[in-house]
Each structure stands twice: as structure tokens, then as C-alpha cells.
py3Dmol code that shows the C-alpha trace and the ligand (Angstrom):
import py3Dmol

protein = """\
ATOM      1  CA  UNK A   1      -1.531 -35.584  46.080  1.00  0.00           C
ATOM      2  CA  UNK A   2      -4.379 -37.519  44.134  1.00  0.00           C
ATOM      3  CA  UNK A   3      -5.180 -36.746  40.535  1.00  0.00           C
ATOM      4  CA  UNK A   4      -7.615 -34.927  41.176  1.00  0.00           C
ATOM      5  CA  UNK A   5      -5.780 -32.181  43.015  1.00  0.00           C
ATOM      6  CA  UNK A   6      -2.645 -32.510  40.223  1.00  0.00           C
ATOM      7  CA  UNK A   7      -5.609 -31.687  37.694  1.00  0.00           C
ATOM      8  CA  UNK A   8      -6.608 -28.838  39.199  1.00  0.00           C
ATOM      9  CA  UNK A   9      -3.008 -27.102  39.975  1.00  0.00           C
ATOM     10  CA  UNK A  10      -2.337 -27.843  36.732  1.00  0.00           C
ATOM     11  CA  UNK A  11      -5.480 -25.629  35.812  1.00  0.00           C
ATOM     12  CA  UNK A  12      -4.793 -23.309  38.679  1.00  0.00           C
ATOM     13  CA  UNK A  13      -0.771 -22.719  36.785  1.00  0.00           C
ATOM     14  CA  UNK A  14      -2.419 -22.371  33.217  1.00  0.00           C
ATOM     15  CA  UNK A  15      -4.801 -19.734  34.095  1.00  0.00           C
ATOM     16  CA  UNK A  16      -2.388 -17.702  36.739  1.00  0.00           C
ATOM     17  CA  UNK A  17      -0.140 -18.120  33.209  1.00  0.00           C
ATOM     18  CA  UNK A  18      -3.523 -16.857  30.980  1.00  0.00           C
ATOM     19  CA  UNK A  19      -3.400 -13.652  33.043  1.00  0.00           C
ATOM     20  CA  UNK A  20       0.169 -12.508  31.523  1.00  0.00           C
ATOM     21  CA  UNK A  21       0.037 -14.415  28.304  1.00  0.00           C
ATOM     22  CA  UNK A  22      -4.093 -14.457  27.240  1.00  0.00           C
ATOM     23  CA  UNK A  23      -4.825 -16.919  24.425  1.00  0.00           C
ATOM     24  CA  UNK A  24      -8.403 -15.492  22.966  1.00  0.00           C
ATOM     25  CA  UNK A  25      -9.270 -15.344  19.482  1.00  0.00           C
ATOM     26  CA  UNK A  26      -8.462 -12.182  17.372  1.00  0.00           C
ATOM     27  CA  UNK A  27     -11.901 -12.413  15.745  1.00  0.00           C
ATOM     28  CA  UNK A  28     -14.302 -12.415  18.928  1.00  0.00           C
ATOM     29  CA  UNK A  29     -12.276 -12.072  21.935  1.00  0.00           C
ATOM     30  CA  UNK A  30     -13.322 -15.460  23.509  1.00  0.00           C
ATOM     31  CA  UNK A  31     -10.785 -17.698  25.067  1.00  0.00           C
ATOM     32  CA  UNK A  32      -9.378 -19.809  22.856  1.00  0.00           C
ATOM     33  CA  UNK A  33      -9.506 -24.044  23.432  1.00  0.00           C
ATOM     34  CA  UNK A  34      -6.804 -26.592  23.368  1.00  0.00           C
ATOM     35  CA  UNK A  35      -6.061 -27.045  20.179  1.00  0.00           C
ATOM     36  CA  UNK A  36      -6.975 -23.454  18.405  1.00  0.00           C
ATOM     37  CA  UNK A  37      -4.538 -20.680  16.977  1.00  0.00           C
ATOM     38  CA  UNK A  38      -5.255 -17.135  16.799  1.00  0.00           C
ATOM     39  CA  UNK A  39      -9.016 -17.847  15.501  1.00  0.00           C
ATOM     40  CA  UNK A  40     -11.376 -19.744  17.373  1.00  0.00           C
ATOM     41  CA  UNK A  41     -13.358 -22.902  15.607  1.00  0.00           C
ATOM     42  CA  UNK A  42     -16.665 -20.340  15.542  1.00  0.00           C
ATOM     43  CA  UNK A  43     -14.914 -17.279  13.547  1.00  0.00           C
ATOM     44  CA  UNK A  44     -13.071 -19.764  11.567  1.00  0.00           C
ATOM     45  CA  UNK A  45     -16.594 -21.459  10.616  1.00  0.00           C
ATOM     46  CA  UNK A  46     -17.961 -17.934   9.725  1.00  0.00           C
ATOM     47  CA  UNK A  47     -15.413 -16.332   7.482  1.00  0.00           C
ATOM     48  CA  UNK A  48     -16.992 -15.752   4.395  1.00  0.00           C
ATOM     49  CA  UNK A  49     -15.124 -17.881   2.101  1.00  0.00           C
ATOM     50  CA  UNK A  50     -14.832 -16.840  -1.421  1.00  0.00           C
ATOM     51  CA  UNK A  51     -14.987 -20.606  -2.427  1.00  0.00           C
ATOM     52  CA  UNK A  52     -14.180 -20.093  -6.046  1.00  0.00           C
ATOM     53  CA  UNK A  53     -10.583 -20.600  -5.701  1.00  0.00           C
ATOM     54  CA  UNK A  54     -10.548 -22.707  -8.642  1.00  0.00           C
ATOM     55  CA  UNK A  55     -12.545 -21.516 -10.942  1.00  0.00           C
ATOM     56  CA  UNK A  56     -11.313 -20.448 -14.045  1.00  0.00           C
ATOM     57  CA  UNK A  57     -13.622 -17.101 -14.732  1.00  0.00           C
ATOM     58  CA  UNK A  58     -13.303 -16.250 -10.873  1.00  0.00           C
ATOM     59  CA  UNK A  59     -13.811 -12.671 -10.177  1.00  0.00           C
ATOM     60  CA  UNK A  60     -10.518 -11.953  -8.868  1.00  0.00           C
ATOM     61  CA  UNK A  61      -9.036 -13.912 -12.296  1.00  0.00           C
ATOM     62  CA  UNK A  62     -11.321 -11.678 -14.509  1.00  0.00           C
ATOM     63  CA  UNK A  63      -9.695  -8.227 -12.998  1.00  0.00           C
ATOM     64  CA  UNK A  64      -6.843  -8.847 -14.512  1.00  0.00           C
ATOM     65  CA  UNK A  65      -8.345 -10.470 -18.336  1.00  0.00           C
ATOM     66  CA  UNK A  66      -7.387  -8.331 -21.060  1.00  0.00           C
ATOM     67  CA  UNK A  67      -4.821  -6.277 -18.551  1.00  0.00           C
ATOM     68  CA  UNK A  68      -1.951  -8.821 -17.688  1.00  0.00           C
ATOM     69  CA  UNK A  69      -1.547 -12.763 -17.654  1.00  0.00           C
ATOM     70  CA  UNK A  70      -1.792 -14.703 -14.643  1.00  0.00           C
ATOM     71  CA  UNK A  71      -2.125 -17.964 -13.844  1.00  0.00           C
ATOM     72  CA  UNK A  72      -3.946 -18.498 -11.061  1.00  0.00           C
ATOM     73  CA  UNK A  73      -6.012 -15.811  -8.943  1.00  0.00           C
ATOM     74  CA  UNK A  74      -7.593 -16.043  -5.920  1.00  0.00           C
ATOM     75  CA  UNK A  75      -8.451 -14.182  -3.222  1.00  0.00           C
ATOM     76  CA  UNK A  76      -8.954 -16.369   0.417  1.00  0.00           C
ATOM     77  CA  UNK A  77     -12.181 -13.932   1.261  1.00  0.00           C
ATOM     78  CA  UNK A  78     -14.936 -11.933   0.554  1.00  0.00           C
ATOM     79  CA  UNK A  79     -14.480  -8.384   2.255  1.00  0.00           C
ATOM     80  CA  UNK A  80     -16.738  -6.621   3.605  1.00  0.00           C
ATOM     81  CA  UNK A  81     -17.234  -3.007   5.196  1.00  0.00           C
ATOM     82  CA  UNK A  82     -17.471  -3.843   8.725  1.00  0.00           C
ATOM     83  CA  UNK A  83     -17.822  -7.668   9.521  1.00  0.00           C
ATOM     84  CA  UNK A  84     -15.093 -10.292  10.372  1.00  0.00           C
ATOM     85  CA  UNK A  85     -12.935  -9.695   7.734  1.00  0.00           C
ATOM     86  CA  UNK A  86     -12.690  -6.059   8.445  1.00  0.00           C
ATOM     87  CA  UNK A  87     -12.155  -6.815  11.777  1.00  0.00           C
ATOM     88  CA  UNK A  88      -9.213  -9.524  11.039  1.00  0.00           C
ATOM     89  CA  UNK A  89      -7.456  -7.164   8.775  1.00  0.00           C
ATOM     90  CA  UNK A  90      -7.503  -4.258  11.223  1.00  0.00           C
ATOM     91  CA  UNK A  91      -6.056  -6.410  14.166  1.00  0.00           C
ATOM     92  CA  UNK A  92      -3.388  -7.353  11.407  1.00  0.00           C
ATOM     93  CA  UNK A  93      -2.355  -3.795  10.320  1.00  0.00           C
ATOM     94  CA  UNK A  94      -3.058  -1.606  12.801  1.00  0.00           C
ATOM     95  CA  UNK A  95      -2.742  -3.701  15.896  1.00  0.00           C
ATOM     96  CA  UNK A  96       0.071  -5.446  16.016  1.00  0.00           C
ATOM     97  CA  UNK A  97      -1.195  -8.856  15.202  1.00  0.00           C
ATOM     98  CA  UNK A  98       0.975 -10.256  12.352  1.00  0.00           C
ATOM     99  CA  UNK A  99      -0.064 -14.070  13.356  1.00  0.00           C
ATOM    100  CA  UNK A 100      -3.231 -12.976  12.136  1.00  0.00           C
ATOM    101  CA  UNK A 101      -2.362 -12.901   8.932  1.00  0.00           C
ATOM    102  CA  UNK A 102      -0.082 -16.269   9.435  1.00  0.00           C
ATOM    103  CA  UNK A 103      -2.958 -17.837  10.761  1.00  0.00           C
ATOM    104  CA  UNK A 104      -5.161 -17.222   7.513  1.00  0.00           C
ATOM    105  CA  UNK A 105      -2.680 -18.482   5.097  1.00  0.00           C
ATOM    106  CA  UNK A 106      -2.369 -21.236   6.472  1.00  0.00           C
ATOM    107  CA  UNK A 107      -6.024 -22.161   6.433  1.00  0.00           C
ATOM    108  CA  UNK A 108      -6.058 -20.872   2.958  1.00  0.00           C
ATOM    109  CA  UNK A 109      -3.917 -23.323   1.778  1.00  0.00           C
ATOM    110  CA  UNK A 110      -5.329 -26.217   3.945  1.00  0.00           C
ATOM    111  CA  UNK A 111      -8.391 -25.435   2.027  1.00  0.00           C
ATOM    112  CA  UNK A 112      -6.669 -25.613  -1.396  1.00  0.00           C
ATOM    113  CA  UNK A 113      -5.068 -28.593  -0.883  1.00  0.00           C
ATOM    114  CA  UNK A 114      -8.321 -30.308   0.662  1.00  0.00           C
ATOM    115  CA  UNK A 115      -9.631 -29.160  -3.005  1.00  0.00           C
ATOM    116  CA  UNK A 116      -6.539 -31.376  -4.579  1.00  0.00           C
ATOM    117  CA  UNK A 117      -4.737 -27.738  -5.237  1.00  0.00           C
ATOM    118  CA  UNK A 118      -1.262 -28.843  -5.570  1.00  0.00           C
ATOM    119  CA  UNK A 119       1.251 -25.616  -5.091  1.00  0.00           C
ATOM    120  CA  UNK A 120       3.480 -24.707  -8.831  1.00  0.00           C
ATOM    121  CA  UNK A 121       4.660 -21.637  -7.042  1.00  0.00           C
ATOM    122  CA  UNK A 122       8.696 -21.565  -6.721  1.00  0.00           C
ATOM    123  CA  UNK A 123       8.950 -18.949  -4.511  1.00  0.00           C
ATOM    124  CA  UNK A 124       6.066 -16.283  -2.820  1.00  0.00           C
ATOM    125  CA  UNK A 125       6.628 -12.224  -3.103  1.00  0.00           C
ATOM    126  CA  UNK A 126       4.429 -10.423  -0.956  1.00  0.00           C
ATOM    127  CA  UNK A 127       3.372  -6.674  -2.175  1.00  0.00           C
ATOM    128  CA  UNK A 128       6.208  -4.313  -0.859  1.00  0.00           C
ATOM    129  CA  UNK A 129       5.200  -1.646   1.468  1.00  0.00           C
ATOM    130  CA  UNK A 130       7.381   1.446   1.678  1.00  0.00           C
ATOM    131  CA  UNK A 131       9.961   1.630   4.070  1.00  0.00           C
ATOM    132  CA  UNK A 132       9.125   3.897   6.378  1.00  0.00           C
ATOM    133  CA  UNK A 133       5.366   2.351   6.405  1.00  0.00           C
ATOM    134  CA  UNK A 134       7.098  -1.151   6.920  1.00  0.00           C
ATOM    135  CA  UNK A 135       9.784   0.476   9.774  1.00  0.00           C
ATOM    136  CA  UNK A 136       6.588   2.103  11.379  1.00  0.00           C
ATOM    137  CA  UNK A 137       4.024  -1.007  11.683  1.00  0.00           C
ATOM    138  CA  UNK A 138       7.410  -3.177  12.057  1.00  0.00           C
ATOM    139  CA  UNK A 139       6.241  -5.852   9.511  1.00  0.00           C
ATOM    140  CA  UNK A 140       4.868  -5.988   6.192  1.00  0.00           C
ATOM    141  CA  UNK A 141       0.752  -8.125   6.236  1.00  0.00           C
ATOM    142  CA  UNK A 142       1.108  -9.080   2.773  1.00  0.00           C
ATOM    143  CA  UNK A 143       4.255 -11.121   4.225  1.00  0.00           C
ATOM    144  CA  UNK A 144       2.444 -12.455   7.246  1.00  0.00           C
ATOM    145  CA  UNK A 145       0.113 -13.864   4.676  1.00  0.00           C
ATOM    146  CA  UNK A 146       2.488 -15.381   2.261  1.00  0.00           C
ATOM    147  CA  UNK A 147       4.562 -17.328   4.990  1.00  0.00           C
ATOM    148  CA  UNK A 148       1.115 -18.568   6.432  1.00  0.00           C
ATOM    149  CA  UNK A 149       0.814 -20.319   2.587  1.00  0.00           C
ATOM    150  CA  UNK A 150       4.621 -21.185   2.689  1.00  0.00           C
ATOM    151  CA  UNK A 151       4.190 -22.744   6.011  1.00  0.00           C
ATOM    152  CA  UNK A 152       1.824 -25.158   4.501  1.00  0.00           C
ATOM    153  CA  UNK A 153       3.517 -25.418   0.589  1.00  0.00           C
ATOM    154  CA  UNK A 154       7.010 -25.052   1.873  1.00  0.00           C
ATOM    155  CA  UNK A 155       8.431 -22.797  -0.404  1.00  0.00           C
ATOM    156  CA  UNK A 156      10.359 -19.982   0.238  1.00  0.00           C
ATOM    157  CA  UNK A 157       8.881 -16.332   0.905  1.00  0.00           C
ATOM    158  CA  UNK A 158      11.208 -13.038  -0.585  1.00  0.00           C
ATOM    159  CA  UNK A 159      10.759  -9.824   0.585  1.00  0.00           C
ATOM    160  CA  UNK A 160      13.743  -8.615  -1.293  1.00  0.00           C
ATOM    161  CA  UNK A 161      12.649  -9.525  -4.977  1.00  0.00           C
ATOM    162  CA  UNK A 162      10.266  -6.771  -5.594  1.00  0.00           C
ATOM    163  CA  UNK A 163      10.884  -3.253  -3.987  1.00  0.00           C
ATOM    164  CA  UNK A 164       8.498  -0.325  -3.334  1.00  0.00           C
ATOM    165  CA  UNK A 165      10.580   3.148  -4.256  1.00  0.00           C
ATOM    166  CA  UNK A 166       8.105   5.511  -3.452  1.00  0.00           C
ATOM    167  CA  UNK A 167       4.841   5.839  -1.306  1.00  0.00           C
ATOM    168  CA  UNK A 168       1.845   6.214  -3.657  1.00  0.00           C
ATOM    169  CA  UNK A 169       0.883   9.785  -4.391  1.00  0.00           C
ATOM    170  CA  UNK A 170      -2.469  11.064  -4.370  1.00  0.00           C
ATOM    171  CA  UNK A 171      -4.738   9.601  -7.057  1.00  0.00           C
ATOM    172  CA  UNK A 172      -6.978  12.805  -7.178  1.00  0.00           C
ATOM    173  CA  UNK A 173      -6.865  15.405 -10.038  1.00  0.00           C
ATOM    174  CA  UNK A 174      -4.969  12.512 -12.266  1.00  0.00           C
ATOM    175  CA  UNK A 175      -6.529  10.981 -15.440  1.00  0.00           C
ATOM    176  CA  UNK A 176      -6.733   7.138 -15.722  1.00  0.00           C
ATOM    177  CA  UNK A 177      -3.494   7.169 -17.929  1.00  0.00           C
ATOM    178  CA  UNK A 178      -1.561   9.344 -15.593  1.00  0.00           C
ATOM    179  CA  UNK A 179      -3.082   7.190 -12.654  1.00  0.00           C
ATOM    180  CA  UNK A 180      -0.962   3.752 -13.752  1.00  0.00           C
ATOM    181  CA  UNK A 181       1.973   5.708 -14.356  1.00  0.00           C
ATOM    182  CA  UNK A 182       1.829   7.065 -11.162  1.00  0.00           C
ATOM    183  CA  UNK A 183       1.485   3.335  -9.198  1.00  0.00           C
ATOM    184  CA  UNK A 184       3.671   1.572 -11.730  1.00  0.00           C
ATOM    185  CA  UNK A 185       6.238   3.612 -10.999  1.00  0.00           C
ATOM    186  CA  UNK A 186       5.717   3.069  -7.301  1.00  0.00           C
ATOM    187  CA  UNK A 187       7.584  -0.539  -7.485  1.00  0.00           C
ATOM    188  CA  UNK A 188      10.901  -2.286  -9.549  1.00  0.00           C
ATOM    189  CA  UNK A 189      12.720  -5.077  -8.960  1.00  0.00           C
ATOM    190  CA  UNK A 190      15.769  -5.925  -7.279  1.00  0.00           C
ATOM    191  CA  UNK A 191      18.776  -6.104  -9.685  1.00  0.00           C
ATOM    192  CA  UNK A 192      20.141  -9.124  -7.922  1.00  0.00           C
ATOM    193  CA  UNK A 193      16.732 -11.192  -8.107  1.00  0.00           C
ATOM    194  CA  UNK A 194      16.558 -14.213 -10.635  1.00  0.00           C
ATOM    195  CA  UNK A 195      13.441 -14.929 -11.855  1.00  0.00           C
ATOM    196  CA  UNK A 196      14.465 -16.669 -14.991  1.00  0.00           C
ATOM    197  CA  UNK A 197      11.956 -19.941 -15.061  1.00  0.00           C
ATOM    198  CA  UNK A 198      10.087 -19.260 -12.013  1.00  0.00           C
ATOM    199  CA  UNK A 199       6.050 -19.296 -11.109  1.00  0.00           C
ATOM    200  CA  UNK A 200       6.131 -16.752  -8.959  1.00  0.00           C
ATOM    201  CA  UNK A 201       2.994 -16.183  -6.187  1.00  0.00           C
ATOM    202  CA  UNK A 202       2.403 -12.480  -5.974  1.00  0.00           C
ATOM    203  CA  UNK A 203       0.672 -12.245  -2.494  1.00  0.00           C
ATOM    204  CA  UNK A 204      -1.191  -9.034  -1.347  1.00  0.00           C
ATOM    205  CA  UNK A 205      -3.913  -8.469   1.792  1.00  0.00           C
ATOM    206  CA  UNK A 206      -7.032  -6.880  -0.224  1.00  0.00           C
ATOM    207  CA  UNK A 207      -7.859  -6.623  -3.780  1.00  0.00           C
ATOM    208  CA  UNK A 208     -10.164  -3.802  -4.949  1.00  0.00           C
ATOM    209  CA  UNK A 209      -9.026  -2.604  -8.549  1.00  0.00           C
ATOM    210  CA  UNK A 210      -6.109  -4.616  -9.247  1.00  0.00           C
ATOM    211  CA  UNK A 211      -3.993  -1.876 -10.409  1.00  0.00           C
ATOM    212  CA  UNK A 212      -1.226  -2.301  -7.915  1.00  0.00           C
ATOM    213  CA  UNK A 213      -0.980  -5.712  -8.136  1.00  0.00           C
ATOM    214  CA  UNK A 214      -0.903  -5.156 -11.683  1.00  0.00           C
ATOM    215  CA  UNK A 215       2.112  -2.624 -11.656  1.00  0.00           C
ATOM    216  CA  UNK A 216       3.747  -4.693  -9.332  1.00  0.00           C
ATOM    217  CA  UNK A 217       3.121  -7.725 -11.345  1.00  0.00           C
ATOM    218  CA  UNK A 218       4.130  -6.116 -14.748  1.00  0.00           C
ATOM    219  CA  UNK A 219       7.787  -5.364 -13.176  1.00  0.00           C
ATOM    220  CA  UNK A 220       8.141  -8.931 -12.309  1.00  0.00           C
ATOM    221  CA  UNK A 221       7.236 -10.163 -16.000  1.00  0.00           C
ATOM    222  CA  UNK A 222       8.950  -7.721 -17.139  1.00  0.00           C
ATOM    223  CA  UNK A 223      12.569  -9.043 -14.833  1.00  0.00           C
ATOM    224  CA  UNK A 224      11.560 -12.841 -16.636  1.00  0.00           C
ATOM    225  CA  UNK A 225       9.247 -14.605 -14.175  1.00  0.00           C
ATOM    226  CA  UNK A 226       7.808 -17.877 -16.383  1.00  0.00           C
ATOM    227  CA  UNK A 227       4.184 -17.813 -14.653  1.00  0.00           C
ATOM    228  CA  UNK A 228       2.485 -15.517 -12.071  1.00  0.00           C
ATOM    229  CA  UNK A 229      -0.220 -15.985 -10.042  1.00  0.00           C
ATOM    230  CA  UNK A 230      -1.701 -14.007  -7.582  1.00  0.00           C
ATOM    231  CA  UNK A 231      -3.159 -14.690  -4.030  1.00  0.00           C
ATOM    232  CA  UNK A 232      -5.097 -12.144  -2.010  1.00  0.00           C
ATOM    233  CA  UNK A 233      -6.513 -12.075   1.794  1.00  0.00           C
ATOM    234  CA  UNK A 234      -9.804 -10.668   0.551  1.00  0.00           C
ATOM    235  CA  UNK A 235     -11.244  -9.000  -2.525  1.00  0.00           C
ATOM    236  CA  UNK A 236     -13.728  -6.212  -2.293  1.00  0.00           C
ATOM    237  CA  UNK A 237     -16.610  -6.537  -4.601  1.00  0.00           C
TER     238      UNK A 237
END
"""
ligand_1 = """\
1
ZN
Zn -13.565 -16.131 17.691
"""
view = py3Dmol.view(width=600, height=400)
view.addModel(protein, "pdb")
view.setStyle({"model": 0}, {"cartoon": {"style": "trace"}})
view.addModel(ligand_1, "xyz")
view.setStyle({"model": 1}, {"stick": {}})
view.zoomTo()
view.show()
């Protein structure tokens, strides 16, 4: 056999192995090269970027000024109704594409560190999503996220620090008061969780208000986190 032929079996196997295991990109559908994950080079290149990672008076920063301290705040992208991002986050919660989610953390924090970003975080706690959502979808986005970061910062990801008691109610017919009791008492923290002396990453997929990340993030001051900081797939503007 000359190396020619070897070549093309060798193509021949990898595309008769393409028709039960297809590697195209989540973003466009096109196959995927040697050398890409989940997004192809193109949809990578286009993601709008929020860019301002860094920046002290950030948008996603200022949500939360006057409401709760954090640290840092960022959010990877800009969202927008229908577009990429749209697109990325439906494949990640409603279709069954957790590396999706994986995938974008882990060029979030490639871009962070390219920016000299050097991690604090001791350990990453993604939003909780109620248990029967979580059983039903089979994983929780907000973690897909965070262990795309952690596979990058290597630190540890918990899903057991901060828990989710009840699915949010209906904010209709609720004044603004009533509204943040309503999704602070959505979440608590584990008894058995030490936060004592930790900067703690609060990771969530989109953020539009802030309020839940801020009732989550309240219980985990509250439980004696030293720092928080809070990361984000996308903010809505
Ligand atoms: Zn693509």
C-alpha cells in the first residue's frame, strides 16, 4: 500500500466514523477542523465579546453598586435576542449540549488570562437550579460554564454549597419589595459548606436584573464568604 492510499483509508475510516459520531460546530452547523471544539474558528471570531472584563465601572459591576459588594463582575458576552448567543445558549439548555457551555468558559478564561487576569477565586458555585428542573434537563448550564473556567484556573467547582429550595413563583401582581423576598427566599446555603476566608466565583448563564444573583449572593455573604465575584455567560442590556 503506498501513502497515498494509507492517506486516503485513513480519510475513508474518519468520515464512515463522522456519520455516527458528527463533529460540526454548535454555532453554524459546519464541520468542524482538526483542531476545533464544539465552536468553529468563524463563530468563535464572531461572538460578540463584552471586552470590558476588567473594567472597574463595567456594566455588569454597576448592577450590583449600591445593592451588594462584589469584587469582580463580568459577564463573557453581550446577548442578544436572536443572534449567536441566543443560539449558543439554546443548544446549551434546551438541547442537550452541556459542552457548549464548557467550551465558552474555557475561552472566557483564555481571554482573561491573555489580559494578565490572574484567578483569586478559591472555589466556583454555579447558580442552583431546582431539582426537578436540574433532574429534567439532566445538568445544571451555570455548571457547564463554571467547570469550562475551572478547567483553565484549576480550582474546584461546588454544586452543593448553595441550594435552590423552591422554583421561583410568579413575579406578576407582586410589588418590588415583595418581589426580592420572593427570589431571596428561593436559595440558602448548605449547612455543611465552609466559606470562612474564601473568594468565592458566583457563576450564572445570563444576567438581566441581577436580582437572583443578588439573593443568591447575599446567602453566601451572609454563610462568611471573604470576597465574591460574579461571572456570567452573557448580560442582556
Ligand atoms: Zn460555526
Amino acid at each position: 500500500m503506498n501513502a497515498n492510499t494509507a492517506n486516503s483509508n485513513s480519510h475513508l475510516a474518519r468520515d464512515f466514523l463522522g456519520l455516527f459520531f458528527p463533529r460540526y460546530c454548535l454555532g453554524c452547523e459546519d464541520a468542524l477542523v482538526k483542531g476545533e471544539e464544539v465552536l468553529c474558528s468563524e463563530c468563535l471570531s464572531q461572538l460578540p465579546k463584552a471586552n470590558d472584563w476588567l473594567e472597574e465601572t463595567n456594566p455588569v459591576r454597576m448592577k450590583f453598586a449600591g445593592r451588594m459588594e462584589v469584587q469582580h463582575a463580568f459577564a463573557f458576552l453581550k446577548f442578544r435576542k436572536s443572534g449567536l448567543v441566543q443560539h449558543l445558549l439554546h443548544q446549551l439548555k434546551y438541547n442537550n449540549h452541556p459542552e457548549v457551555g464548557q467550551r465558552l468558559g474555557a475561552v472566557f478564561a483564555h481571554e482573561l488570562a491573555q489580559r494578565g487576569f490572574v484567578a483569586p477565586f478559591d472555589c466556583l458555585v454555579p447558580v442552583p437550579l431546582h431539582r426537578s428542573r436540574q433532574r429534567s434537563r439532566g445538568y445544571n448550564q451555570s455548571t457547564q460554564f463554571a467547570l469550562g473556567l475551572a478547567s483553565v484556573w484549576k480550582v474546584p467547582v461546588s454544586e452543593s454549597i448553595s441550594v435552590r429550595k423552591t422554583r421561583t413563583q410568579t413575579q406578576t401582581r407582586k410589588n418590588r419589595w415583595q418581589r426580592w423576598e420572593n427570589v431571596r427566599a428561593v436559595f440558602d446555603v448548605a449547612p455543611t459548606a465552609s466559606l470562612a476566608g474564601k473568594h468565592v466565583l458566583l457563576v450564572d448563564d445570563v444576567i438581566t436584573t441581577g436580582a437572583t444573583l443578588e439573593a443568591c449572593g447575599g446567602h453566601l455573604w451572609q454563610a462568611g464568604c471573604a470576597q465574591l465575584s460574579i461571572a456570567c455567560i452573557a448580560a442582556a442590556q
